[in-house]
N, C-alpha and C positions, 0 to 999 in steps of 0.2 A: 304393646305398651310396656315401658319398663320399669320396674319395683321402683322406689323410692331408698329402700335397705341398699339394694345393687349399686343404685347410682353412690350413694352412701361411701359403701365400700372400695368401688371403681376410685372414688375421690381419695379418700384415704392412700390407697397403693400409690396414684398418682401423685400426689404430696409428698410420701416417705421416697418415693424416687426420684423428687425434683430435688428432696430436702437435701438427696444424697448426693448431689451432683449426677445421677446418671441418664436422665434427662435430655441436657444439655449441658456440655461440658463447659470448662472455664479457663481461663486461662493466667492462674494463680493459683500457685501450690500451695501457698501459703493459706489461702483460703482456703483448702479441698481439705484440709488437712486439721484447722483450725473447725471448721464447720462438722466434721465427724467425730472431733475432738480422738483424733489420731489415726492412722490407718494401720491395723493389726500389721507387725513384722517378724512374724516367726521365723518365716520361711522370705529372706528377701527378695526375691524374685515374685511372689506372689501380692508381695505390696506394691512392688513396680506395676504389675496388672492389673492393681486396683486404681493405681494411678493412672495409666491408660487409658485407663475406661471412662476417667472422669475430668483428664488434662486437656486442653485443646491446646495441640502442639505436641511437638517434640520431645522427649524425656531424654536429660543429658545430666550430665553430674552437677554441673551449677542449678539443676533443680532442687536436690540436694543439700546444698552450701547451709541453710539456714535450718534441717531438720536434725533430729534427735532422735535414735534409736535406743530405748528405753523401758522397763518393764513400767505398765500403767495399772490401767485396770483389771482384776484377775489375774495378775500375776504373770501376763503376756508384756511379751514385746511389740511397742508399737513404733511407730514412727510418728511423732509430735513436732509441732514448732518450738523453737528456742526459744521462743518469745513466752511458750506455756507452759514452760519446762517446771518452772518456781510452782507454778498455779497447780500441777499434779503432785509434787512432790509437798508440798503444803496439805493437801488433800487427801493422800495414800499415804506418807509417811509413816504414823501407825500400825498400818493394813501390811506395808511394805517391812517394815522391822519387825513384824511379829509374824511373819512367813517366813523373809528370806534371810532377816538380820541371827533369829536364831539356829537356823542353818549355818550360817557362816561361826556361828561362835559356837557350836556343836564341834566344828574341825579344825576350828585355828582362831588363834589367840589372840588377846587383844592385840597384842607390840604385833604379831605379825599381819594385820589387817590395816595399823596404822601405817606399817611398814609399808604394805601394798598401796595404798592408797598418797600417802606422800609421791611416792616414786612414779605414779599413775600421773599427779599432778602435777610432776616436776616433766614429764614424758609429754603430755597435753601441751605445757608452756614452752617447751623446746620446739614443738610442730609433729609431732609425732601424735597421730591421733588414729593412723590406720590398726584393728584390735592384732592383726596378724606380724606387724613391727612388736606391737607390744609385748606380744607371745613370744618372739625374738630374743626381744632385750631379755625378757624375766628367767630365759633359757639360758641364754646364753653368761649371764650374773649371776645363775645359782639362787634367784628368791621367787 
């Protein structure tokens, strides 16, 4: 006969891994990703595994198209939807400027931060969005 606690528990685990997509996979990223509220990208290759594990289908680059690699919660890099991109930075904003904003003003300046970040956005709107172009450009211009 089995405990009632175990059954309990069994239910629980099985919940937190249906919650998590690992159950049964799905077949929208958008949703795998929205419903974790982001899958950790440290290391990208390890977030493609996560997504694997939880995609029914194929992983190509247009799964990709509509995600955001982005530091969230703790300070980590996740991968988020664009769609929830506002919803974290709303949320962590605070968290995020009193970690990493005063790091950056510890080594450079305001004008050279506005500097970078104009030129980011000017770099973004021309179609240049790959970070290893951008390393490129800011080498190759001297900023």
């Amino acid at each position: 006969m089995r405990c009632g606690i175990t059954t309990f528990y069994e239910e629980v685990i099985r919940l937190s891994l249906s919650n998590q997509h690992l159950l049964e996979p799905v077949s929208n990223i958008q949703q795998i990703v929205k419903d974790l509220c982001g899958i950790q990208a440290q290391y990208f290759n390890n977030s493609i595994h996560a997504l694997k594990l939880r995609y029914k289908g194929e992983l190509n680059q247009q799964c990709f198209i509509d995600l955001v690699k982005t530091w969230t919660v703790r300070g980590t890099l996740h991968l988020i939807s664009k769609d929830d991109w506002n919803i974290f930075i709303s949320a962590l904003e605070t968290d995020w400027f009193n970690r990493w904003g005063k790091y950056l003003e510890k080594y450079f300046s305001s004008y050279e931060r506005n500097q970078w970040q104009t030129e980011i956005y000017e770099l973004i709107k021309s179609g240049i969005i790959n970070r290893d172009n951008m390393v490129s450009y800011f080498t190759r211009n001297n900023i």
